[in-house]
KETOR-665457 format. One line per 5 residues: number of its first residue (from 0); their letters; for each residue x, y, z negated of N, C-alpha, C, O. Coordinates in nm, 2 decimals. Example, Ala and Ser with C-alpha at 12.3 -4.5 7.8 and 13.67 -1.06 7.14 Angstrom:
<nodes>
0	AS	1.32/-0.57/-0.78/1.23/-0.45/-0.78/1.32/-0.33/-0.78/1.42/-0.33/-0.85 | 1.28/-0.22/-0.71/1.37/-0.11/-0.71/1.29/0.00/-0.79/1.34/0.11/-0.80
</nodes>
This chain:
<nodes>
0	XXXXX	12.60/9.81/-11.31/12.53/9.92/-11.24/12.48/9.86/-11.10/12.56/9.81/-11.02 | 12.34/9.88/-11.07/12.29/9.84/-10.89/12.38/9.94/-10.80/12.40/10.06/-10.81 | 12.43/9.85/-10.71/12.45/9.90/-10.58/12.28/9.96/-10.51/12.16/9.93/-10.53 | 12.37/10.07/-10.41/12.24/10.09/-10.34/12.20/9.99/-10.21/12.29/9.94/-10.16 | 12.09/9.97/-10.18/12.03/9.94/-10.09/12.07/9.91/-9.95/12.07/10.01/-9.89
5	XXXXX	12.09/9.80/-9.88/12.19/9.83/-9.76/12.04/9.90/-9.69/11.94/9.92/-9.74 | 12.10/9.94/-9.50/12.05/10.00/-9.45/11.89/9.91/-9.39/11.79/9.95/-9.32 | 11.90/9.86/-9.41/11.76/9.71/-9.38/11.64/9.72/-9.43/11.53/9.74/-9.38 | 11.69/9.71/-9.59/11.60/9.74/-9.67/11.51/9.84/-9.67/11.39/9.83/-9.67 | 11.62/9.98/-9.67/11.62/10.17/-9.68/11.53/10.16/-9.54/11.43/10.24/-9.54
10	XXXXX	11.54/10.09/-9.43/11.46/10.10/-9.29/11.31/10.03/-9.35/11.21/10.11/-9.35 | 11.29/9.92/-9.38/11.16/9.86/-9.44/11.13/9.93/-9.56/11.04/9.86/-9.60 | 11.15/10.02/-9.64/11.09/10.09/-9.69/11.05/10.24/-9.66/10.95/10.29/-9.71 | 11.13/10.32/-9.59/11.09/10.39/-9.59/11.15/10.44/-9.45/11.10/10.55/-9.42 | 11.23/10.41/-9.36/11.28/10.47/-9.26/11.16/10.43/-9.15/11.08/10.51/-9.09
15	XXXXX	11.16/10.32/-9.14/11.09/10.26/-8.99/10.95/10.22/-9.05/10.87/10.19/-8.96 | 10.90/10.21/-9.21/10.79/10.18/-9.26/10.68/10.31/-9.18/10.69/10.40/-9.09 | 10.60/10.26/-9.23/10.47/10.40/-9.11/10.30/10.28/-9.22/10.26/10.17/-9.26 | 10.28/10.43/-9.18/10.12/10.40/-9.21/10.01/10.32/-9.12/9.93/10.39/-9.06 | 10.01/10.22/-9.12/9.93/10.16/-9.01/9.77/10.17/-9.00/9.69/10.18/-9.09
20	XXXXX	9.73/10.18/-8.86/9.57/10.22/-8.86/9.53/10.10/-8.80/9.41/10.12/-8.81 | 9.55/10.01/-8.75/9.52/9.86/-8.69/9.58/9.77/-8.71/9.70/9.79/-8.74 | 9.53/9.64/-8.72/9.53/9.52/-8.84/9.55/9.41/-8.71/9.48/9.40/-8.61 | 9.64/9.35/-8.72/9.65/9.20/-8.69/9.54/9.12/-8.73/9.45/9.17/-8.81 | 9.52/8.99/-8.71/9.41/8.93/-8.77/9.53/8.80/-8.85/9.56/8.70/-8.80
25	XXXXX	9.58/8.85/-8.98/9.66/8.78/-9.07/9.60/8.78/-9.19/9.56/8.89/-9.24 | 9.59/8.68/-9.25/9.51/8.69/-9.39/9.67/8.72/-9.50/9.79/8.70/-9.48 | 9.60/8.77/-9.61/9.73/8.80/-9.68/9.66/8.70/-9.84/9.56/8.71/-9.90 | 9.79/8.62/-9.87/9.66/8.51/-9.98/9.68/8.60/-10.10/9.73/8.71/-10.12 | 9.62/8.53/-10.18/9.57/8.59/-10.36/9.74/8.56/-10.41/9.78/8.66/-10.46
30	XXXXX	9.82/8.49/-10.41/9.92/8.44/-10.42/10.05/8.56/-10.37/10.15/8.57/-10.44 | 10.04/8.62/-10.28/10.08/8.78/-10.23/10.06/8.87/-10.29/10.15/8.95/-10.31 | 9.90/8.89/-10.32/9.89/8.96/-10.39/9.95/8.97/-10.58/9.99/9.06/-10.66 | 9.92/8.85/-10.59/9.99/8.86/-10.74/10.12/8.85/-10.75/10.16/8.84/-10.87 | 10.20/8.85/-10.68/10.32/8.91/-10.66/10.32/9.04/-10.66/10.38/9.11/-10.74
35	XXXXX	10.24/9.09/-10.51/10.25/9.23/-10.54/10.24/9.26/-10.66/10.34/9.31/-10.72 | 10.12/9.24/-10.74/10.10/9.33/-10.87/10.17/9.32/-10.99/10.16/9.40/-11.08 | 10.26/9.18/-10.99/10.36/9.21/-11.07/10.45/9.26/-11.05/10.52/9.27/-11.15 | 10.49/9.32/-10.93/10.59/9.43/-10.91/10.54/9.55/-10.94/10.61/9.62/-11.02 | 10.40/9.61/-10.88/10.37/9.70/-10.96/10.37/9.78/-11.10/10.37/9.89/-11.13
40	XXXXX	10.37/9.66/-11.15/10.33/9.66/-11.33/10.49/9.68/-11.34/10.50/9.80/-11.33 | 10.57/9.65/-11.34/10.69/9.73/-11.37/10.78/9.85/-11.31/10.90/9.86/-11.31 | 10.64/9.98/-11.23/10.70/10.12/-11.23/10.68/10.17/-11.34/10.60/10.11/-11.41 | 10.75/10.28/-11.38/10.78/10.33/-11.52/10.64/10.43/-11.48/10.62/10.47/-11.37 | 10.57/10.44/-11.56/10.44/10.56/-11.61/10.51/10.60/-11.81/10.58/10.56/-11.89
45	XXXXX	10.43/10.69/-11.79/10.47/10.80/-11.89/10.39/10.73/-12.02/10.27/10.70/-12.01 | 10.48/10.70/-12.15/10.45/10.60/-12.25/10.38/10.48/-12.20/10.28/10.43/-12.24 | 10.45/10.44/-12.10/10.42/10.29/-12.04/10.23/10.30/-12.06/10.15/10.22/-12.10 | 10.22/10.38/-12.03/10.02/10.43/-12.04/9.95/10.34/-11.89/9.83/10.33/-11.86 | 10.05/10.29/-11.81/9.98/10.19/-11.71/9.82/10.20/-11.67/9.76/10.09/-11.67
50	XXXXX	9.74/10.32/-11.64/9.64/10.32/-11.62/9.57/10.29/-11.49/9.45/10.33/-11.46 | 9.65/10.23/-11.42/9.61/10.17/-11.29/9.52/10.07/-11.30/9.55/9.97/-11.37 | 9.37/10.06/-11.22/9.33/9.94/-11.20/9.30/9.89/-11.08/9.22/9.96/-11.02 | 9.34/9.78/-11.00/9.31/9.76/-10.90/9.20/9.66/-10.84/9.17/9.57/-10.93 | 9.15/9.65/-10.76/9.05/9.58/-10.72/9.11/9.54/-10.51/9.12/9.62/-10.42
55	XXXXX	9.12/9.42/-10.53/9.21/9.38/-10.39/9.06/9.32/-10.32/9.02/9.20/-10.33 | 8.99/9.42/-10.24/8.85/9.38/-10.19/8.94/9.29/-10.02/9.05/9.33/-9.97 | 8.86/9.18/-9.98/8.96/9.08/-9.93/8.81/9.01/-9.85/8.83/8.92/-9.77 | 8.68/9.05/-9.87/8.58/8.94/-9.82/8.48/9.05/-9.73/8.50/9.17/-9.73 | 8.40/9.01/-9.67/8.28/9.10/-9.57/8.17/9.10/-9.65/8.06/9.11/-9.60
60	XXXXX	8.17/9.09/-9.81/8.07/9.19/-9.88/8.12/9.25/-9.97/8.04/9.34/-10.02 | 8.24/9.24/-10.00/8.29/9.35/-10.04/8.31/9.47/-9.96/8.28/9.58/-10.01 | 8.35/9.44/-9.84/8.37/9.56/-9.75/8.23/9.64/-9.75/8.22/9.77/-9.76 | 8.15/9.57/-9.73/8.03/9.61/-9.70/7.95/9.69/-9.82/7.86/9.77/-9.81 | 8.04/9.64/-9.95/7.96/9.76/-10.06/8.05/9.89/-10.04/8.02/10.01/-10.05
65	XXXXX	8.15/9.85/-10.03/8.22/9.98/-9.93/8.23/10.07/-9.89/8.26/10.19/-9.93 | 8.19/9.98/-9.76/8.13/10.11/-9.62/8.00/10.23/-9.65/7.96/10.31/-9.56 | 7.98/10.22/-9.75/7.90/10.36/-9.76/7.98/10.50/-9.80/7.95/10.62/-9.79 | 8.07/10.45/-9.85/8.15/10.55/-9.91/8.30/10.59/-9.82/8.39/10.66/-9.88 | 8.32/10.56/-9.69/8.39/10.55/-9.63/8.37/10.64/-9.51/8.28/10.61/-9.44
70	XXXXX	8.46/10.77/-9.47/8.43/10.84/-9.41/8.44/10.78/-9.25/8.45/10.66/-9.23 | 8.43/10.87/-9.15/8.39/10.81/-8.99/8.52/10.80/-8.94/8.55/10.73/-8.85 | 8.59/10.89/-9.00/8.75/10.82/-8.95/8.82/10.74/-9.03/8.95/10.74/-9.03 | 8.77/10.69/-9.10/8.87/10.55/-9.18/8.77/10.45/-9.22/8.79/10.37/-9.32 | 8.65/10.44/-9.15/8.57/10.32/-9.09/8.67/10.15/-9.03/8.72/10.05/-9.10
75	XXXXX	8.67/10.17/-8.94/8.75/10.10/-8.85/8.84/10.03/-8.90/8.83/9.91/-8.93 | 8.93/10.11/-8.92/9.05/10.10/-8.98/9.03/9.99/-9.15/9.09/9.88/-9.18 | 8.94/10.05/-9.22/8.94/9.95/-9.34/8.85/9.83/-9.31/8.90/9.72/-9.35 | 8.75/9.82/-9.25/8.65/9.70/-9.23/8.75/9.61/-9.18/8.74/9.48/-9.20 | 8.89/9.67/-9.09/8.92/9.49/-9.02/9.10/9.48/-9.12/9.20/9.41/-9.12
80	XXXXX	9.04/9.59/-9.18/9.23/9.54/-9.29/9.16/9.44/-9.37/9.05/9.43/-9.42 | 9.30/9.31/-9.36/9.25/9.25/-9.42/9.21/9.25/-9.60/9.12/9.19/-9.67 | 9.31/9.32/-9.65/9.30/9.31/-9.78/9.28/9.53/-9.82/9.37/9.61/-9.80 | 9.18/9.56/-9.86/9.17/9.71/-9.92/9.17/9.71/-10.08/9.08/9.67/-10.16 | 9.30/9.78/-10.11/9.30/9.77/-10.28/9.24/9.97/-10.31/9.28/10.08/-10.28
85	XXXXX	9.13/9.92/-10.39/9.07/10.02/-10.48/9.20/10.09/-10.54/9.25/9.98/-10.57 | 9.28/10.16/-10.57/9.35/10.22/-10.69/9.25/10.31/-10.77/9.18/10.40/-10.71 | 9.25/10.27/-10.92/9.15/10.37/-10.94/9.21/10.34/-11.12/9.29/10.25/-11.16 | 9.15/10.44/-11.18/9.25/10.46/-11.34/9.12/10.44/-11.43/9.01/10.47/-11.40 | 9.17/10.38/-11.55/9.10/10.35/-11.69/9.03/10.46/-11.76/9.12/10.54/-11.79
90	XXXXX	8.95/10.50/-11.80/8.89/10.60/-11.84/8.98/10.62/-11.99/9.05/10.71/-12.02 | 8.96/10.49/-12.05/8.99/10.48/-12.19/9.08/10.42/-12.17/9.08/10.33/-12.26 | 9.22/10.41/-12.07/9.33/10.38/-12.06/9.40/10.32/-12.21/9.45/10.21/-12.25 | 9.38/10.45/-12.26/9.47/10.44/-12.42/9.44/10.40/-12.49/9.50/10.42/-12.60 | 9.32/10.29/-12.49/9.29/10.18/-12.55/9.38/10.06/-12.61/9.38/10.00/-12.71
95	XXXXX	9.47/10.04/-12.46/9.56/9.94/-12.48/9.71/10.04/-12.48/9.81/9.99/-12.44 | 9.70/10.17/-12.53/9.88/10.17/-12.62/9.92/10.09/-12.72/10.03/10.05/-12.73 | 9.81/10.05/-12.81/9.90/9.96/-12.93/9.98/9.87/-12.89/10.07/9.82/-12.97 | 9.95/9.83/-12.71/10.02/9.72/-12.71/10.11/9.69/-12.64/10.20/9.61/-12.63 | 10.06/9.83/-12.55/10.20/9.88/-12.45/10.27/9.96/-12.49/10.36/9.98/-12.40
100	XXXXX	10.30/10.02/-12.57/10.33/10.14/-12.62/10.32/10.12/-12.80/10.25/10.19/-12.87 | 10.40/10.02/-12.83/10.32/9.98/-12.99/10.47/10.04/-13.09/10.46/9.97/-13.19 | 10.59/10.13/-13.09/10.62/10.20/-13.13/10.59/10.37/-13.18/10.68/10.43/-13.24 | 10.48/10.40/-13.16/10.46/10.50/-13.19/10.29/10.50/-13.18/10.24/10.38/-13.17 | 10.19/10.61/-13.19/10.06/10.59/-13.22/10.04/10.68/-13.11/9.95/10.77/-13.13
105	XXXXX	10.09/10.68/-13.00/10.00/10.69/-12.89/9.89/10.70/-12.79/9.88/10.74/-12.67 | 9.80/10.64/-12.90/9.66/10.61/-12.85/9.63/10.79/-12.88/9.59/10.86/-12.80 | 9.65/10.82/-13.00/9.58/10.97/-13.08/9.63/11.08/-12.97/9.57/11.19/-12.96 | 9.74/11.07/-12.87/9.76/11.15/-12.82/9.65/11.17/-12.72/9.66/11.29/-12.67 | 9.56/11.11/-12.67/9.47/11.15/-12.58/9.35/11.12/-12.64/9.27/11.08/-12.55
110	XXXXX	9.32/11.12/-12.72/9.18/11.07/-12.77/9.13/11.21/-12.76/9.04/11.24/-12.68 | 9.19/11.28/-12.85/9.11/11.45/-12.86/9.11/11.56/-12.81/9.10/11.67/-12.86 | 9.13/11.50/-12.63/9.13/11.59/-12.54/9.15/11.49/-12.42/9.25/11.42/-12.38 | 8.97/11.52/-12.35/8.96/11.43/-12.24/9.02/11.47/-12.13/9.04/11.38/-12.04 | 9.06/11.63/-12.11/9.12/11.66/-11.96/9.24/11.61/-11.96/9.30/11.59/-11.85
115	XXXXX	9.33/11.57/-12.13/9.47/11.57/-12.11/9.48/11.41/-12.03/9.55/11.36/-11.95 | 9.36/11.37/-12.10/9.37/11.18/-12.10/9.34/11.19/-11.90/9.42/11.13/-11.85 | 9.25/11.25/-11.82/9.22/11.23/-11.73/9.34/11.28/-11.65/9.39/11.21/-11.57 | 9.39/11.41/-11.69/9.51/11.42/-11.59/9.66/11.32/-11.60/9.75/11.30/-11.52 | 9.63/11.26/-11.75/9.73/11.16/-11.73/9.73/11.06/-11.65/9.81/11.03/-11.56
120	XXXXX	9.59/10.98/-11.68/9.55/10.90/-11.58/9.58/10.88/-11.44/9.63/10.78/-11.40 | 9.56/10.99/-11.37/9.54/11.04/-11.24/9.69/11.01/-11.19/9.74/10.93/-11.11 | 9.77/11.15/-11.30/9.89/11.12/-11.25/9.97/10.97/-11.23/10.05/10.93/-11.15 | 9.94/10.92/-11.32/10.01/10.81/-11.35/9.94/10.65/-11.27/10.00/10.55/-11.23 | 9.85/10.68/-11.27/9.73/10.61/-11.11/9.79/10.62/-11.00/9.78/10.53/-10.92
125	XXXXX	9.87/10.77/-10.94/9.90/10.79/-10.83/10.04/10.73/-10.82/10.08/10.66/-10.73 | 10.11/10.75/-10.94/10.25/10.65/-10.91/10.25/10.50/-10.87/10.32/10.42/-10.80 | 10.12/10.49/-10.95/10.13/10.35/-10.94/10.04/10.28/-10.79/10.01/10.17/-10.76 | 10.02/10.41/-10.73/9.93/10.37/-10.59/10.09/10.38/-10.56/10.14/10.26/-10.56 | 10.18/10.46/-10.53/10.31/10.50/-10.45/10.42/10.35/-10.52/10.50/10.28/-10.46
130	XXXXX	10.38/10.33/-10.64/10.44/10.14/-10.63/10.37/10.05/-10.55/10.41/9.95/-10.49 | 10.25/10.10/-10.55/10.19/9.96/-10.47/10.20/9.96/-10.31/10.16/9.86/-10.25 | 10.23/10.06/-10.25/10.28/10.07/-10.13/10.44/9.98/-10.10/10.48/9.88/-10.04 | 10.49/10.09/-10.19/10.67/10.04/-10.17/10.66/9.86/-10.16/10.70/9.78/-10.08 | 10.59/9.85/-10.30/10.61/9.64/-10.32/10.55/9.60/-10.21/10.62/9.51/-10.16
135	XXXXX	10.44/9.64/-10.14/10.35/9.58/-10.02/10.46/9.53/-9.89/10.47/9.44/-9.81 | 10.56/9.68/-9.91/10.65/9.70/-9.80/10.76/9.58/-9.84/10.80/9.49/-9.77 | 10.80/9.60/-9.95/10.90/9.46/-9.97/10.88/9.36/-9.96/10.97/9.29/-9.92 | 10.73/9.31/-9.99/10.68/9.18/-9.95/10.66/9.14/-9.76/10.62/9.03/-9.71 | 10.69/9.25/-9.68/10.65/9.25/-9.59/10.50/9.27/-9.55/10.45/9.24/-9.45
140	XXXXX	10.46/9.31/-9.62/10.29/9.40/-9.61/10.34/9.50/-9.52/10.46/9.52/-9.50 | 10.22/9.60/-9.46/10.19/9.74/-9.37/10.09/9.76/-9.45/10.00/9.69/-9.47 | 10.13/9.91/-9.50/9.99/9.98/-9.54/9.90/10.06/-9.52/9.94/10.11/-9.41 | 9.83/10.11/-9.54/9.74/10.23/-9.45/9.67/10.28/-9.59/9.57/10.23/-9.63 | 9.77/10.42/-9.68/9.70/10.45/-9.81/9.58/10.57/-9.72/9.61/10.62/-9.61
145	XXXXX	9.49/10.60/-9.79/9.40/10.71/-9.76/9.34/10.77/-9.82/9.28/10.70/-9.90 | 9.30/10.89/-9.84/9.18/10.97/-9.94/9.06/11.01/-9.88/8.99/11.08/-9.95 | 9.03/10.98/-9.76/8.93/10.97/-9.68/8.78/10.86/-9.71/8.75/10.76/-9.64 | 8.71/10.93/-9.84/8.66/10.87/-9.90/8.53/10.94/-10.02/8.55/11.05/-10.06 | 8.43/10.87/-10.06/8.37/10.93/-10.13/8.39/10.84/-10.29/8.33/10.74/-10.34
150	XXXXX	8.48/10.91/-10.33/8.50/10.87/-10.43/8.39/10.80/-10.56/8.38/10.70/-10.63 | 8.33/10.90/-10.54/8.20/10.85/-10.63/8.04/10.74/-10.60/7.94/10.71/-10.66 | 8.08/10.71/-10.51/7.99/10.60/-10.40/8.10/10.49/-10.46/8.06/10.39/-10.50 | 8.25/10.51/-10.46/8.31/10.41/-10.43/8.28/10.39/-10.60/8.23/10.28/-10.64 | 8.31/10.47/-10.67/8.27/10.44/-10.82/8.15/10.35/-10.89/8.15/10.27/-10.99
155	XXXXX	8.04/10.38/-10.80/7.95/10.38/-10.80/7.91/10.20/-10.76/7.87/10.13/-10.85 | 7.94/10.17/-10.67/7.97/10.03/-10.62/8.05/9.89/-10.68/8.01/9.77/-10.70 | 8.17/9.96/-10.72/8.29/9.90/-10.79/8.31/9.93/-10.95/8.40/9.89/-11.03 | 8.23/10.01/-10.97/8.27/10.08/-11.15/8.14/10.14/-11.21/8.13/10.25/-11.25 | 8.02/10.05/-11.21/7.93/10.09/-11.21/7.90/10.15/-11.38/7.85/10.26/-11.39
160	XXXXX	7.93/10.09/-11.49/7.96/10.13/-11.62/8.04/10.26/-11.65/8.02/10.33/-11.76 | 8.14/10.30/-11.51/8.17/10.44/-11.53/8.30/10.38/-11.63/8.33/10.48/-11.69 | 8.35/10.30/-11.66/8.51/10.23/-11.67/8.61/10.28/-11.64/8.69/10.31/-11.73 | 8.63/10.29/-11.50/8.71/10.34/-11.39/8.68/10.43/-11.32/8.56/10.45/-11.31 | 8.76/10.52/-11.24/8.75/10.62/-11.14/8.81/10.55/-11.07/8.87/10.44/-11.09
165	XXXXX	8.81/10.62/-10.93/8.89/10.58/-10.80/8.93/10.71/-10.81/8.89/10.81/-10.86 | 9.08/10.65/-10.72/9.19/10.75/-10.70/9.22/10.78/-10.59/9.24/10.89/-10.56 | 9.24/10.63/-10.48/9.24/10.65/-10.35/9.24/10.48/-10.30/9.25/10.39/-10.39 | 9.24/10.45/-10.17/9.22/10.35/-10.11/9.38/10.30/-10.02/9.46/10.39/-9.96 | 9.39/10.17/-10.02/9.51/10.17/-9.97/9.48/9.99/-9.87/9.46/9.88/-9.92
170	XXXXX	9.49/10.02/-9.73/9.44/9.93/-9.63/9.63/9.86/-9.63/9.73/9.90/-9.59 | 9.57/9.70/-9.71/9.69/9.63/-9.67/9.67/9.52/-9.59/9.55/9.47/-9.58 | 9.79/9.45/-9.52/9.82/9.36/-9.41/9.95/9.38/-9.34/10.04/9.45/-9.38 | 9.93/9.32/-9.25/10.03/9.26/-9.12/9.96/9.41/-9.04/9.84/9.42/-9.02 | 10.05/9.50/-8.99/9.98/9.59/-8.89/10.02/9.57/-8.75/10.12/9.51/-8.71
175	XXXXX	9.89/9.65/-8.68/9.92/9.60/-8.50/9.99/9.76/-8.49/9.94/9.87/-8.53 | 10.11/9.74/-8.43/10.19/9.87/-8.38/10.12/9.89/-8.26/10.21/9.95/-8.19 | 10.03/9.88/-8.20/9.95/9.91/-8.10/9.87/10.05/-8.16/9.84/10.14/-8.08 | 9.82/10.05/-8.33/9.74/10.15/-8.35/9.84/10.25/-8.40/9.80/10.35/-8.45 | 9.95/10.25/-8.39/10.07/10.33/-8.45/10.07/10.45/-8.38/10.08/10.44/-8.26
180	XXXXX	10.06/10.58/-8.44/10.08/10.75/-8.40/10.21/10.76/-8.39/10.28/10.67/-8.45 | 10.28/10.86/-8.31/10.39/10.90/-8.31/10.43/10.95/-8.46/10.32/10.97/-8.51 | 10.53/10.98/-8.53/10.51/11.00/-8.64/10.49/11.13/-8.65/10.46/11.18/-8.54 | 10.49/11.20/-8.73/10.46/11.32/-8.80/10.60/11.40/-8.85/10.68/11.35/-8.93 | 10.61/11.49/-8.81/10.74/11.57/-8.88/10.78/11.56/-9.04/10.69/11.50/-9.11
185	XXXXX	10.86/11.59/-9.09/10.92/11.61/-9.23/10.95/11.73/-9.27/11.03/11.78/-9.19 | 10.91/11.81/-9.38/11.04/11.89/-9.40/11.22/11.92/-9.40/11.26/11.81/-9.36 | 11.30/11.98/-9.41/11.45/11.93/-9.42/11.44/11.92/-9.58/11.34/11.94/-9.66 | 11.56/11.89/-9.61/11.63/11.93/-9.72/11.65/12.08/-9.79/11.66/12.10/-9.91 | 11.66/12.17/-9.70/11.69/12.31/-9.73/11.53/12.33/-9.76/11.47/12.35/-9.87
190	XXXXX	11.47/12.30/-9.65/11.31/12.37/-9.70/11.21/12.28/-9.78/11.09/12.29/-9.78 | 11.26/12.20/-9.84/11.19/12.15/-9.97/11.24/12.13/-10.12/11.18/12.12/-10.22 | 11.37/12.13/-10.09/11.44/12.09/-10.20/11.51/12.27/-10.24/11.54/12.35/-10.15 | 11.54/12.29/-10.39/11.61/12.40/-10.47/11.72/12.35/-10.54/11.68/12.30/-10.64 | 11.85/12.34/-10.54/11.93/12.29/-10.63/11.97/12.40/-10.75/12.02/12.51/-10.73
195	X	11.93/12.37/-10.87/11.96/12.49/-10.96/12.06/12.44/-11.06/12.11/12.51/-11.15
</nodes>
């Protein structure tokens, strides 16, 4: 059985972790990143349906196909992160159940109903944005996720065949605690949680 987490870890992920809005000037290599994404590829999604695709934009023309789709307050902020990963989901995801999911015939469960196949997507996109945070954080990444964005510009740019959607944008690097907000309150425990 895992032990839990000492208090180090529990602080770098989620205690003293924070959303960064300003970037050091640290490059993060391709070699980081594919670490990160094999960490990702093993959160659990629902019939292992993995409909995450990512796109790790990393260069000044990438940014630049971009920046059109990027609202006036999360300008700044992504043009100088060094690394901005697209999260965005598979249309036809369930293409590849035979091979993720090759116990059962999985694919039929979404073929004949596109809202079910899209809301799976979505959801299961968004986990896998909320993995790709957490591993960023273990690798010693800072991230800056956001929905401050025109999704369909970004589509439009990066997914021109209409393949993929975007889900949301997530500014990774080394962050400057110089752009750091005080943080933001929480709910408690009583006012979010129900034990039944």
């Amino acid at each position: 059985m895992a032990e839990p987490l000492g208090a180090a870890a529990l602080d770098q992920l989620f205690r003293t972790a924070r959303t960064h809005n300003k970037w050091q000037d640290r490059a993060v290599s391709d070699e980081t990143l594919r670490t990160l994404y094999d960490l990702v590829k093993l959160g659990p999604t629902s019939a292992n349906c993995a409909p995450a695709r990512f796109v790790f934009i990393r260069t000044e023309e990438g940014k630049e196909k971009l920046r059109p789709a990027l609202s006036s307050g999360n300008l700044e902020k992504t043009m100088t992160a060094p690394v901005v990963a697209i999260v965005a989901w598979e249309v036809k995801f369930y293409d590849k159940l035979p091979v993720l999911f090759p116990h059962a015939d999985a694919k039929s469960w979404f073929t004949g109903s596109a809202a079910f196949a899209e809301a799976t997507a979505f959801r299961n996109s968004s986990l896998q944005a909320a993995y790709l945070i957490l591993a960023a954080r273990s690798l010693g990444l800072d991230t800056g996720p956001m929905s401050g964005f025109d999704a369909a510009k970004v589509d439009a740019a990066f997914f021109p065949d209409g393949g993929c959607k975007t889900n949301m944008l997530v500014n990774l690097g080394h962050g400057d605690e110089s752009g750091l907000f005080g943080r933001l309150p929480r709910l408690d425990f009583d006012e979010a949680v129900t034990l039944a």
